[in-house]
C-alpha positions, 0 to 999 in steps of 0.5 A, a space after each residue: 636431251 629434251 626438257 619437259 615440264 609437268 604443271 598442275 601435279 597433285 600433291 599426293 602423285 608428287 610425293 608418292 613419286 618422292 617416296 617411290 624415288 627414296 625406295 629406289 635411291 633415286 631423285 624424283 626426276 631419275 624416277 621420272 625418267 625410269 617410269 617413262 622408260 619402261 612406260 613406252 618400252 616394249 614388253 621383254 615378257 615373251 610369253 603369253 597372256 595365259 602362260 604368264 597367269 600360269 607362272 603368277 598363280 598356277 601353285 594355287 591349283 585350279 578347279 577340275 569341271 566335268 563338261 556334258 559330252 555333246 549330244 550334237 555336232 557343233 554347227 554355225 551360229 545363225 547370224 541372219 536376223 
């Protein structure tokens, strides 16, 4: 098992780490740990981006727009100056 050494810690990360542990019933370090953890794991949400704004805030509604009907068929951007 590895053992790292963090210097130069401000104060106030070192006790909102202390209180985040005491929240969690952990010591600092057991908290040090649990962050890095999940920091470098990978994302088990298997859903997108959109589904997971949907999940978090679709309750709220959304707003209906009217869009012009096109009056032109899409073409290509002209890119050439």
């Amino acid at each position: 098992m590895a053992a790292v050494s963090v210097r130069d810690l401000d104060e106030t990360v070192r006790e909102r780490l202390r209180v985040r542990a005491a929240r969690h019933g952990r010591s600092m370090e057991a908290e040090i740990r649990a962050i890095l953890t999940e920091a470098v794991s990978p994302s088990t949400d298997p859903r997108g981006l959109a589904q997971a704004l949907l999940a978090r805030f679709g309750d709220l509604g959304g707003v209906e727009l009217e869009l012009p009907s096109r009056t032109q068929a899409p073409r290509a951007a002209d890119l050439s100056g």
